[in-house]
ROVOKE-61223 format. One line per 3 residues: number of its first residue (from 1); for each residue x, y, z of C-alpha. Coordinates in pm, 1 decimal. Last residue first. Example, Ala and Ser with C-alpha at 12.3 -4.5 7.8 and 13.67 -1.06 7.14 Angstrom:
2
2) 1367.0:-106.0:714.0 ~ 1230.0:-450.0:780.0
This chain:
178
178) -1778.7:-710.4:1053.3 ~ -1654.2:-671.5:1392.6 ~ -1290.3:-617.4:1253.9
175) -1008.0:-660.1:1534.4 ~ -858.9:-281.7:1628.4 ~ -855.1:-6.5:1414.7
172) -487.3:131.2:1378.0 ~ -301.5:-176.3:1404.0 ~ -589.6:-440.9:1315.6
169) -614.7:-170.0:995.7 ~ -299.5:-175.3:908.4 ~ -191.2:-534.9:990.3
166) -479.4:-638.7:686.0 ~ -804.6:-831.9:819.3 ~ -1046.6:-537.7:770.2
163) -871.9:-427.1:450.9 ~ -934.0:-808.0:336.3 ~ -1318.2:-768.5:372.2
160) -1310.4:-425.9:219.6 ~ -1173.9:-530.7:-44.4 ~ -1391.8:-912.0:-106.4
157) -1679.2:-657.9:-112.7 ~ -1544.2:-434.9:-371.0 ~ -1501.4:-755.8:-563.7
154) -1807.3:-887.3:-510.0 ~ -1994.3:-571.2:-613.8 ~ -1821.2:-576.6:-918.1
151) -1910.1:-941.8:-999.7 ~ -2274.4:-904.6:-917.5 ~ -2322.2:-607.2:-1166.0
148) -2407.6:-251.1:-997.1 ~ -2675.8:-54.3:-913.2 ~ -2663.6:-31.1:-568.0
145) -2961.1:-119.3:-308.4 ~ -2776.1:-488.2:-323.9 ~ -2534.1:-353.0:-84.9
142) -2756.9:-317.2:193.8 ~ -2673.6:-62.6:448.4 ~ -3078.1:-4.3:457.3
139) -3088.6:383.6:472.6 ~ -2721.7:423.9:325.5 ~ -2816.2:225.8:13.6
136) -3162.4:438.6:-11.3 ~ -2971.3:747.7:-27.6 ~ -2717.1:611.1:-233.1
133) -2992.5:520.8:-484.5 ~ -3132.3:848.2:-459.0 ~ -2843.2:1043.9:-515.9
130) -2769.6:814.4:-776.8 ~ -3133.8:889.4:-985.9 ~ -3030.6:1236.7:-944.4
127) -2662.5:1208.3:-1054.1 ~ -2840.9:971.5:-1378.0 ~ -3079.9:1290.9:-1464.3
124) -2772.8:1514.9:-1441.9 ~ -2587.8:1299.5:-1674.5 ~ -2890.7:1314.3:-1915.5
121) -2909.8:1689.3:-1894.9 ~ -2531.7:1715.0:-2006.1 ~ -2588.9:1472.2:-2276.0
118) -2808.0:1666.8:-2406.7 ~ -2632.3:1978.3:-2398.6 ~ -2344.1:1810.8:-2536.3
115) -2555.0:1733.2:-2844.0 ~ -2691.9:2079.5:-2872.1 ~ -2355.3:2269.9:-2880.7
112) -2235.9:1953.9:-3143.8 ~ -2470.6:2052.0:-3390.7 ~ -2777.0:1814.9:-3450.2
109) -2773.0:1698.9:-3816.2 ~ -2671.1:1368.9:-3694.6 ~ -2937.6:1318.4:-3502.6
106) -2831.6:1229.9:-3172.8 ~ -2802.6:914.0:-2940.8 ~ -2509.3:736.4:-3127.8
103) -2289.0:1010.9:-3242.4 ~ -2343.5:1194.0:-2900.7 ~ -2277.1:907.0:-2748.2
100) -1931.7:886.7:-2917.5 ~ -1834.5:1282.6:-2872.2 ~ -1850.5:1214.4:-2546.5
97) -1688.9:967.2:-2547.4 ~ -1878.1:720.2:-2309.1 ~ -1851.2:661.9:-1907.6
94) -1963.8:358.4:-1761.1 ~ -2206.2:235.4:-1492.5 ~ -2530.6:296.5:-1670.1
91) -2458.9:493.7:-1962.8 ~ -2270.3:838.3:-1851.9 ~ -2169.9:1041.2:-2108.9
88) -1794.0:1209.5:-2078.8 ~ -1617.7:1530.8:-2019.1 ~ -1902.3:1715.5:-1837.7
85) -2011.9:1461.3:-1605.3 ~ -1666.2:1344.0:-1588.7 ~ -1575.3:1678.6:-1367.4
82) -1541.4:1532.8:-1031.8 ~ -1698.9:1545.9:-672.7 ~ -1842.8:1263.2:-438.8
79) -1949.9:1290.6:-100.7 ~ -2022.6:987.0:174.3 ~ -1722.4:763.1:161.1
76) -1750.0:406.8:378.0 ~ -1628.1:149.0:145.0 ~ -1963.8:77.9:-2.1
73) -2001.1:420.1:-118.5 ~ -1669.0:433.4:-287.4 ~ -1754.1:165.1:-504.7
70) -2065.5:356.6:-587.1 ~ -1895.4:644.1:-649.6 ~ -1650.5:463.5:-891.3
67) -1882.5:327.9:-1094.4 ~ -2108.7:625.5:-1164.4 ~ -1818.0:850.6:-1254.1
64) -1808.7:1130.1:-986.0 ~ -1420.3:1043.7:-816.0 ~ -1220.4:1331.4:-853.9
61) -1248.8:1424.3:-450.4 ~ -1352.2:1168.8:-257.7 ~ -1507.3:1336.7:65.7
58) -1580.5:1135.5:391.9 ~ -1835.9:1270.7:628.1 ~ -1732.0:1368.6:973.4
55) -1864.4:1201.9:1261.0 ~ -1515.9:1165.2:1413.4 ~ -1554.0:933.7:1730.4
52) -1171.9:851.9:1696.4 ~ -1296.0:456.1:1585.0 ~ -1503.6:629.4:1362.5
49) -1244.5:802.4:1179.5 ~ -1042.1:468.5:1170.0 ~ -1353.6:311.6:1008.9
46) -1330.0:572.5:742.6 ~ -965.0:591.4:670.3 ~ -957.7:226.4:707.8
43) -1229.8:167.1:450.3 ~ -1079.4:428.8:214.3 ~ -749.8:275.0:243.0
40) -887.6:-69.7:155.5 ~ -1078.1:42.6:-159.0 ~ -774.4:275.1:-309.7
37) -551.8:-8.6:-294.4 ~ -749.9:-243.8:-491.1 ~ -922.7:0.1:-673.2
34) -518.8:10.4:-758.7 ~ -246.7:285.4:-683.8 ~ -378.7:453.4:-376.9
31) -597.4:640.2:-197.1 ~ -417.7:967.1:-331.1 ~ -589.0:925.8:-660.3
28) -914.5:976.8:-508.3 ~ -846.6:1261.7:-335.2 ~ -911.9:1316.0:-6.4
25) -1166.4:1538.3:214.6 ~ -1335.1:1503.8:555.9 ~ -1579.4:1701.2:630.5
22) -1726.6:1971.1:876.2 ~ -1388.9:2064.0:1097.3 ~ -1314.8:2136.2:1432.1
19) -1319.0:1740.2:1519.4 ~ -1039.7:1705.9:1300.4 ~ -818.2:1951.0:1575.0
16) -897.0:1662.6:1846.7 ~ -819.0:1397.5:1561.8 ~ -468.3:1550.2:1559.4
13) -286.2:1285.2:1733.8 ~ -531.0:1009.3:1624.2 ~ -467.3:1099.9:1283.9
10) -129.0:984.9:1275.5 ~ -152.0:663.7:1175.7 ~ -345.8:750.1:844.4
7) -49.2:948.4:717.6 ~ 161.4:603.7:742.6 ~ -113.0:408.9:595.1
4) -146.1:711.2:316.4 ~ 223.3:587.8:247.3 ~ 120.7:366.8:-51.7
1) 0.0:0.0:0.0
């Protein structure tokens, strides 16, 4: 794992100045190298908060894409920021050209102002109908609330359930209840 571990040890020294503050923040690619990576160290960062009695919300910053916030939901993160929405299309769980979907869900007489316009609109409508969804994931806890394939959701899962057995996290968490 990268040196976040080593950053994430030290929080209980200052977690009396982290209370101060609203929200956590970190950015995505700072979690590490791999999903891999980047799952487990979110999961400790977020259990490890709790451990300190930190209510504070967990931000990923750079991480919007439908995928990845999801992911990210089931290892603990609350808020989600990043500029795909405007760079790509989303279609279900993955990102498209832009360009691409507008190719394939425009007329092709429509200039290219009014097809990323469209898309634009339908990205919104999907960050609505994942607002929701995380809403209702949070509310239950249960992963099958998210909208994502089997495999996926196994493999986040499998994360998480290896971050809670790694030295790290019995080191700066304790034994996993989980």
């Amino acid at each position: 794992m990268i040196p976040i571990v080593r950053t994430l040890a030290k929080l209980p020294q200052v977690a009396d100045s982290l209370a101060k503050f609203d929200i956590f923040g970190i950015t995505e690619k700072s979690l590490g190298y791999s999903y891999y990576e980047r799952i487990a160290n979110l999961h400790l960062l977020c259990c490890l908060l709790k451990k300190l009695h930190l209510n504070l919300p967990v931000h990923v910053f750079g991480a919007l894409d439908p995928l990845s916030v999801r992911t990210y939901a089931m290892a603990g993160a609350d808020i989600f920021d990043g500029l795909t929405w405007i760079r790509f299309a989303y279609r279900g769980n993955r990102c498209v050209y832009l360009s691409n979907d507008i190719l394939t869900q425009s007329d092709l007489n429509e200039n290219f102002t009014e097809g990323r316009n469209a898309v634009y609109a339908r990205n919104y409508l999907e960050l609505l109908k994942l607002e929701l969804e995380l809403k209702d994931y949070r509310r239950t806890g249960n992963p099958e609330r998210l909208k994502m394939d089997q495999a996926t959701k196994s493999k986040v899962a499998f994360a998480i359930n290896q971050a809670q057995h790694s030295d790290a996290y019995k080191k700066l968490v304790g034994v996993s209840s989980h």
